[in-house]
C-alpha positions as a Markdown table, in Angstrom:
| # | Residue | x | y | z |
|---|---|---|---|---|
| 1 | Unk | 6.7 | -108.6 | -70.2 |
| 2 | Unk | 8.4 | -107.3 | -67.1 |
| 3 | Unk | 7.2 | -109.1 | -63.8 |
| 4 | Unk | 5.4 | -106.5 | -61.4 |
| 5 | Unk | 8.4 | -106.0 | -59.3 |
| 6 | Unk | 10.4 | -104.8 | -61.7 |
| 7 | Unk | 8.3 | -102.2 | -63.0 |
| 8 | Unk | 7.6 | -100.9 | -59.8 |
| 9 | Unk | 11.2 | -100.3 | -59.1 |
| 10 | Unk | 11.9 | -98.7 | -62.2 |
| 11 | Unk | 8.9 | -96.3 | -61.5 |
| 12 | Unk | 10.1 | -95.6 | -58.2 |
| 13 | Unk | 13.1 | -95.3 | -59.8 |
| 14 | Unk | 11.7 | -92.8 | -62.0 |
| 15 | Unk | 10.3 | -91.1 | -59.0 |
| 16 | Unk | 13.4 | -89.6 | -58.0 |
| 17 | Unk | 15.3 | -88.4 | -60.8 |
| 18 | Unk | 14.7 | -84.7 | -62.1 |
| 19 | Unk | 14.5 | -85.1 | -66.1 |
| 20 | Unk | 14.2 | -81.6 | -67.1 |
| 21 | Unk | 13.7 | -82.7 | -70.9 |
| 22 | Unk | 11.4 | -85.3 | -70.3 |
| 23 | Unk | 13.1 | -88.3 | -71.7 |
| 24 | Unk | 11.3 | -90.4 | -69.8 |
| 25 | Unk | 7.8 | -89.5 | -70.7 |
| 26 | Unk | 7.1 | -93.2 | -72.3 |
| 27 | Unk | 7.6 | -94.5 | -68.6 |
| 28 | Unk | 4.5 | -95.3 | -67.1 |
| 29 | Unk | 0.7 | -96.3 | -68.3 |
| 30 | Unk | -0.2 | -99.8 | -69.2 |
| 31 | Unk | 2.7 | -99.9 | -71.8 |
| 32 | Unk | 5.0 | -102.7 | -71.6 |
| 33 | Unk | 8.1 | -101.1 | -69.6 |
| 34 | Unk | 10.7 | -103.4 | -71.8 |
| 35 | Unk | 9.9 | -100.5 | -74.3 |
| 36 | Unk | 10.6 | -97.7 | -72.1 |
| 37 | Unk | 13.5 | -95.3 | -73.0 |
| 38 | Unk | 16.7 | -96.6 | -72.0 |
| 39 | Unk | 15.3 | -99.9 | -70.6 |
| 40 | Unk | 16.6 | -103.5 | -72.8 |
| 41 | Unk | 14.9 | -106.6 | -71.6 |
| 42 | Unk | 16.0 | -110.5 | -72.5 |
| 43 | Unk | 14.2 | -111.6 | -75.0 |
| 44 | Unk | 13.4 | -115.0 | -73.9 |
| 45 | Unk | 12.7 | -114.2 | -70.1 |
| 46 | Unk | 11.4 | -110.4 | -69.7 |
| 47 | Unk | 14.2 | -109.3 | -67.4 |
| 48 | Unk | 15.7 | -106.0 | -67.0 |
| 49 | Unk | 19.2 | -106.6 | -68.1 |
| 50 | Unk | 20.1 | -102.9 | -69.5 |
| 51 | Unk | 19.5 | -99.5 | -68.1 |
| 52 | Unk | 20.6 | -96.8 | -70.5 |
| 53 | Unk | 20.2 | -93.5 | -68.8 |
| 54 | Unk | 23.4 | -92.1 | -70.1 |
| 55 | Unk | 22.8 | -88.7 | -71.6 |
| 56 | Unk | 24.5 | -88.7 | -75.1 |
| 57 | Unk | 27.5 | -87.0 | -75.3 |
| 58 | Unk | 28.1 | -84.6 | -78.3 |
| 59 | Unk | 31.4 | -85.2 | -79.7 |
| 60 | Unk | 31.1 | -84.0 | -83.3 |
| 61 | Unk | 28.6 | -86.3 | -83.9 |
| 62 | Unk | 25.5 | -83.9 | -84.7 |
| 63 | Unk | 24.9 | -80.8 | -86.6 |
| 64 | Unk | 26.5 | -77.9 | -84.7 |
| 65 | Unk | 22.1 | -76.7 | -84.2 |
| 66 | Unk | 21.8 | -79.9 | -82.2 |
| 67 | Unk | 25.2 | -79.3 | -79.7 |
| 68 | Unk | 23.3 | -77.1 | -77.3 |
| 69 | Unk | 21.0 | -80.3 | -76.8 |
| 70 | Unk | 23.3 | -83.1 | -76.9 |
| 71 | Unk | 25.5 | -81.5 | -73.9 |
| 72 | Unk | 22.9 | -80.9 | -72.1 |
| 73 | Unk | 22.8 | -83.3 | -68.9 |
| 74 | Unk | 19.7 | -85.5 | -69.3 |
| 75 | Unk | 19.2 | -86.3 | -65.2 |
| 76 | Unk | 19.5 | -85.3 | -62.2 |
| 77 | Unk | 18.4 | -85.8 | -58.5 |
| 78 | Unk | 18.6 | -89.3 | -56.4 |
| 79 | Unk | 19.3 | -92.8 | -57.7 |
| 80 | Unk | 17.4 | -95.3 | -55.7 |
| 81 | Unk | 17.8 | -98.1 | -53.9 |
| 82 | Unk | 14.7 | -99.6 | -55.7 |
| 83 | Unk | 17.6 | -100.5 | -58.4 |
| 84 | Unk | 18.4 | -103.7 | -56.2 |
| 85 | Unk | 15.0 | -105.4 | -57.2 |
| 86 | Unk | 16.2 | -105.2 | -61.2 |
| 87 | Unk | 18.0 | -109.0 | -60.2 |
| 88 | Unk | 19.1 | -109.7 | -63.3 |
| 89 | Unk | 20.7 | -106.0 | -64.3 |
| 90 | Unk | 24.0 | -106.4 | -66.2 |
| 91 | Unk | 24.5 | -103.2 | -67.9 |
| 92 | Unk | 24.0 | -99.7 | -65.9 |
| 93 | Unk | 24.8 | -96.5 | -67.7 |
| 94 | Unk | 23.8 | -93.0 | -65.7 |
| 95 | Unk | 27.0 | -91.7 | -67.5 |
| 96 | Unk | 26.7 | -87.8 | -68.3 |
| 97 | Unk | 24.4 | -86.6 | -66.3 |
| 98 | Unk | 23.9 | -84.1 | -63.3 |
| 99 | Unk | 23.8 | -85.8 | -59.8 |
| 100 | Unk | 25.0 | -82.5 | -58.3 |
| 101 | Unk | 28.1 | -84.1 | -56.2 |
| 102 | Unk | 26.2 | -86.8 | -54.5 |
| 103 | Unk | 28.0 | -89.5 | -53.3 |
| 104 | Unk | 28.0 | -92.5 | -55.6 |
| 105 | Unk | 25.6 | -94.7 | -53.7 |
| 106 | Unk | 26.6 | -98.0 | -51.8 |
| 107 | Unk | 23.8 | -100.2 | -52.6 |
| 108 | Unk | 25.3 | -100.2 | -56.1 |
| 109 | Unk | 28.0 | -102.8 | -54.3 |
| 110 | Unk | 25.3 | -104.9 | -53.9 |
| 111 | Unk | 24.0 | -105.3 | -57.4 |
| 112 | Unk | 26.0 | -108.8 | -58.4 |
| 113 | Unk | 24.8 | -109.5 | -61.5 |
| 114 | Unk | 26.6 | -106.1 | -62.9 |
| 115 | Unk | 28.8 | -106.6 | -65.9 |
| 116 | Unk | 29.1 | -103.2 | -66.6 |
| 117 | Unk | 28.7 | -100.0 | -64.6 |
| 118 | Unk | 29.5 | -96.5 | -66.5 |
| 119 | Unk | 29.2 | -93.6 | -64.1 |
| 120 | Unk | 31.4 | -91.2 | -66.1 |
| 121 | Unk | 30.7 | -87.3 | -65.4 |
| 122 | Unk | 27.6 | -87.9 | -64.2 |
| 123 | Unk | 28.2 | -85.4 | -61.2 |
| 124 | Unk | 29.4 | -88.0 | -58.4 |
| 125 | Unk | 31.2 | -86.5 | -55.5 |
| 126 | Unk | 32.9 | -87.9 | -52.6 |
| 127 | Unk | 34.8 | -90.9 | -51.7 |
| 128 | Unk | 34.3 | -94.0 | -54.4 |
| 129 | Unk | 32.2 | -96.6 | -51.8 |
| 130 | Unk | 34.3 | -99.5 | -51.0 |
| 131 | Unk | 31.5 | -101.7 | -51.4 |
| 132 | Unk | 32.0 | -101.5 | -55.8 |
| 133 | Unk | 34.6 | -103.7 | -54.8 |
| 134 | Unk | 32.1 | -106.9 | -54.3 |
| 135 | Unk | 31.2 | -106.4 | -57.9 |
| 136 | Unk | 32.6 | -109.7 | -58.7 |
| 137 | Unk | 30.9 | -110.2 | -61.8 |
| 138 | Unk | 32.1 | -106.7 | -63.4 |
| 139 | Unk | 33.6 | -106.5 | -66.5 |
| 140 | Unk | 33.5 | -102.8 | -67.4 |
| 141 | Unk | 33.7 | -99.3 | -64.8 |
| 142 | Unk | 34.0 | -96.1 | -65.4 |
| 143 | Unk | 34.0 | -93.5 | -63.2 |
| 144 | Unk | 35.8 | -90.5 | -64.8 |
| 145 | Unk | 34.2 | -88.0 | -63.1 |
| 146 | Unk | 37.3 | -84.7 | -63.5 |
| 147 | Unk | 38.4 | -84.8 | -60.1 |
| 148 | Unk | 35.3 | -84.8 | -58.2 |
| 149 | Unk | 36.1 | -88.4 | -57.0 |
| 150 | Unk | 38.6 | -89.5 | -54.4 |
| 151 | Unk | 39.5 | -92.9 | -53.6 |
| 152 | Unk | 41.1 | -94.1 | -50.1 |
């Protein structure tokens, strides 16, 4: 089971977004958040070590009936800074969604523990925060975002 902290910032989290299709309707209650949509706990110590709020992308995979729903962009909204209490996040994925141009937010420079950060068209705007650059630990970014991006 997640520790306390945890859940709350995934709720305030949560709090934030706009999820016009409801994905994240099994947040919440007294269920255990480690089975929440697009959350992956360790096994052994209850951690949040995955977030996968990536819409999916539809590239041929699904009957042409479910295209319309696949490209559909899953979030939108703020991401918040309550994503600094997951400690032990290694894998962030907000890929293919709506963020309507924000500015991809600095505090994400200060998540050390990230292995992998995918923020591909998810609707970023603005300059690329020079604080991704402490990301010491990273393994994987992607920030593909069609020219919305600009890096100085």
């Amino acid at each position: 089971m997640v520790c306390p902290s945890e859940r709350e910032a995934l709720l305030k989290f949560q709090h934030e977004l706009i999820d016009p299709l409801n994905r994240l309707s099994s947040w919440g209650g007294k269920e255990d958040c480690c089975r929440w949509f697009g959350v992956i706990c360790h096994n052994l110590t209850g951690y949040v070590i995955e977030f996968h709020l990536g819409s999916l992308s539809y590239e041929g995979y699904y009957g042409e009936a479910d295209k319309e729903y696949y490209m559909k962009p899953t979030f939108s909204g703020k991401i918040s800074p309550s994503l600094l209490n997951l400690k032990h996040l290694r894998h962030l994925d907000l890929s293919n969604n709506d963020f309507g141009g924000i500015q991809i937010p600095k505090f994400l420079g200060s998540m050390g523990s990230l292995r992998y950060l995918n923020l591909s068209g998810a609707g970023f705007g603005g300059m690329v925060p020079h604080e991704l650059g402490n990301l010491s630990n990273l393994h994987y970014l992607n920030l593909k975002a069609g020219g919305l991006l600009s890096i100085c």
